[in-house]
C-alpha positions as CSV (number, residue, x, y, z in Angstrom):
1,X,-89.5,-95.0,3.1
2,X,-87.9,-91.3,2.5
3,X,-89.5,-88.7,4.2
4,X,-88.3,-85.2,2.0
5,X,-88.4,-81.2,3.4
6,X,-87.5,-78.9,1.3
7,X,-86.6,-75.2,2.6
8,X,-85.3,-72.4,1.4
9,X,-88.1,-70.6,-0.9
10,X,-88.6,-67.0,-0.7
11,X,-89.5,-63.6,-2.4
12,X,-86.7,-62.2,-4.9
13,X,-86.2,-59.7,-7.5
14,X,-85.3,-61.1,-10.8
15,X,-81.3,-61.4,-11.0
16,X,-80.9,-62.8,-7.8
17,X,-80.4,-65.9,-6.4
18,X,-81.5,-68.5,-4.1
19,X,-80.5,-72.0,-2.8
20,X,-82.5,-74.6,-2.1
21,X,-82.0,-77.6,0.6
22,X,-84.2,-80.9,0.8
23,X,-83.4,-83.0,4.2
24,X,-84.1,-86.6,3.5
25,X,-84.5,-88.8,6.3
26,X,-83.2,-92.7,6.2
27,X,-79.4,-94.3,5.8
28,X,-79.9,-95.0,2.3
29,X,-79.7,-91.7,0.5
30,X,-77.2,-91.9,-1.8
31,X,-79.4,-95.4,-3.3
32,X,-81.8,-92.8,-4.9
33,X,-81.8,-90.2,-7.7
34,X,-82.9,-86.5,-6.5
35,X,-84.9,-84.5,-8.4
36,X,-86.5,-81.0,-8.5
37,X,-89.5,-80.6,-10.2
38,X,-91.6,-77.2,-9.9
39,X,-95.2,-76.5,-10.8
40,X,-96.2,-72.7,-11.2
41,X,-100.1,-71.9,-11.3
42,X,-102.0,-73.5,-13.9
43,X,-99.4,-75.4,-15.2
44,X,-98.3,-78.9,-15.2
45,X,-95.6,-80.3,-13.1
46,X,-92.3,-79.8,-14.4
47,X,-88.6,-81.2,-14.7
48,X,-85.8,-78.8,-13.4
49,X,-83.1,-81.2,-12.5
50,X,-81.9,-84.2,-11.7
51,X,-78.3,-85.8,-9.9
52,X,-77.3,-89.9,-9.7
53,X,-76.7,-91.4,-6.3
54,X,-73.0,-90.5,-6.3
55,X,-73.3,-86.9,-7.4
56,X,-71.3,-87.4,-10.8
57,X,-74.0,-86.8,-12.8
58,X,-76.2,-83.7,-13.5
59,X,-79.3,-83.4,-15.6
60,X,-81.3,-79.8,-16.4
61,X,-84.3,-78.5,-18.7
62,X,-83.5,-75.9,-21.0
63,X,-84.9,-73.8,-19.2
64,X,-82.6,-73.7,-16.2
65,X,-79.1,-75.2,-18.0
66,X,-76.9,-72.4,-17.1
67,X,-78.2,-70.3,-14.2
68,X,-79.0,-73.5,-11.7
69,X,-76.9,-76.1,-10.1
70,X,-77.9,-79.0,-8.4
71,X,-75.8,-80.7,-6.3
72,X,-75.7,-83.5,-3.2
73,X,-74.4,-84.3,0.1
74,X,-74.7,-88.2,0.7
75,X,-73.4,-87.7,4.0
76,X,-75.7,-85.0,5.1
77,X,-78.8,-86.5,3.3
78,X,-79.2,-83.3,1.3
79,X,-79.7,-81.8,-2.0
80,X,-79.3,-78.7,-3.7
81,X,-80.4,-76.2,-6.0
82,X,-78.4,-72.7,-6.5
83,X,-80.7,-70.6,-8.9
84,X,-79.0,-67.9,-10.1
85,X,-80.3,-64.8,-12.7
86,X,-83.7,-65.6,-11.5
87,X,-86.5,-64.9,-14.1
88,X,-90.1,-64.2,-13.4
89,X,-91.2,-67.2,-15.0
90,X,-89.0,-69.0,-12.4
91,X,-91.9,-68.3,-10.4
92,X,-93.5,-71.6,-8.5
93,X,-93.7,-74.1,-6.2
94,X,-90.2,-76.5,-6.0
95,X,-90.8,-80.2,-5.0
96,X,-87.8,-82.7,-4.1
97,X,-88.2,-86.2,-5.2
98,X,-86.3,-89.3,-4.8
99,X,-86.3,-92.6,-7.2
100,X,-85.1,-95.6,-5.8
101,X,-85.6,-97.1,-9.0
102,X,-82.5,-98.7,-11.2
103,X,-83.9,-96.7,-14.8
104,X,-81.8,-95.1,-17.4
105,X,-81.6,-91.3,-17.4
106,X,-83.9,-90.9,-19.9
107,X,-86.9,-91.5,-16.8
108,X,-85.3,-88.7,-15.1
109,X,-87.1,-86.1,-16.3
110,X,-90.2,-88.2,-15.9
111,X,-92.4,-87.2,-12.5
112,X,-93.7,-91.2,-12.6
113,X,-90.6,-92.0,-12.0
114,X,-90.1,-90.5,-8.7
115,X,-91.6,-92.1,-5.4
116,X,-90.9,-89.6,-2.6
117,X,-91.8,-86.1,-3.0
118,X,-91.6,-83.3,-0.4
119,X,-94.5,-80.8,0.4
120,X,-93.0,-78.1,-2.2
121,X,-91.3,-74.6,-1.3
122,X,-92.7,-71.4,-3.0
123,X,-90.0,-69.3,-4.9
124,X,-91.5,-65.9,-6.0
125,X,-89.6,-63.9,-8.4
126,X,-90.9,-60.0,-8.5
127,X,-90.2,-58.4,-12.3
């Protein structure tokens, strides 16, 4: 079981930036996948990134490649998201999710692939 709280969410105008943090709790941290996924309203769910267990790995939506950066600590139980050049449409609520499951990256940007999700932060970008 992975408990996940995200933090960092706020109000910016567009160009900036913001980081966001998600605290897992447990010992085996670095045995799942992290994921942010964001849902603005009236939209679906969807991808923004993805990193493997060790951190080599990065995955992004078009959307983001290029102005966001996820990134790990294993031995802090936390992951990252820098968002940089922040866009209106960057506008919604970002989950964290973890997959403890062994499936090849094409699942990552899959939200059924992801057991653990946190309660969401809200990131609001002001045009």
């Amino acid at each position: 079981q992975v408990q996940l709280v995200e933090s960092g969410g706020g109000l910016v105008q567009a160009g900036g930036s913001l980081r966001l943090s998600c605290a897992a709790s447990g010992r085996t941290f670095s045995s799942y996948v992290m994921a942010w996924f964001r849902q603005a309203p009236g939209k679906e769910r969807e991808f923004v990134s993805a990193i493997t267990r060790a951190g080599g790995t990065a995955y992004y939506a078009d959307s983001v490649k290029g102005r966001f950066t996820i990134s790990r600590d294993n031995a802090k139980n936390t992951v990252f998201l820098q968002m940089n050049s922040l866009k209106p449409e960057d506008t919604a609520v970002y989950y964290c999710a973890a997959s403890g499951h062994f499936y090849s990256s094409t699942y990552y940007y899959q939200s059924p692939t992801y057991d653990y999700w946190g309660q969401g932060t809200q990131v609001t970008v002001s045009s």
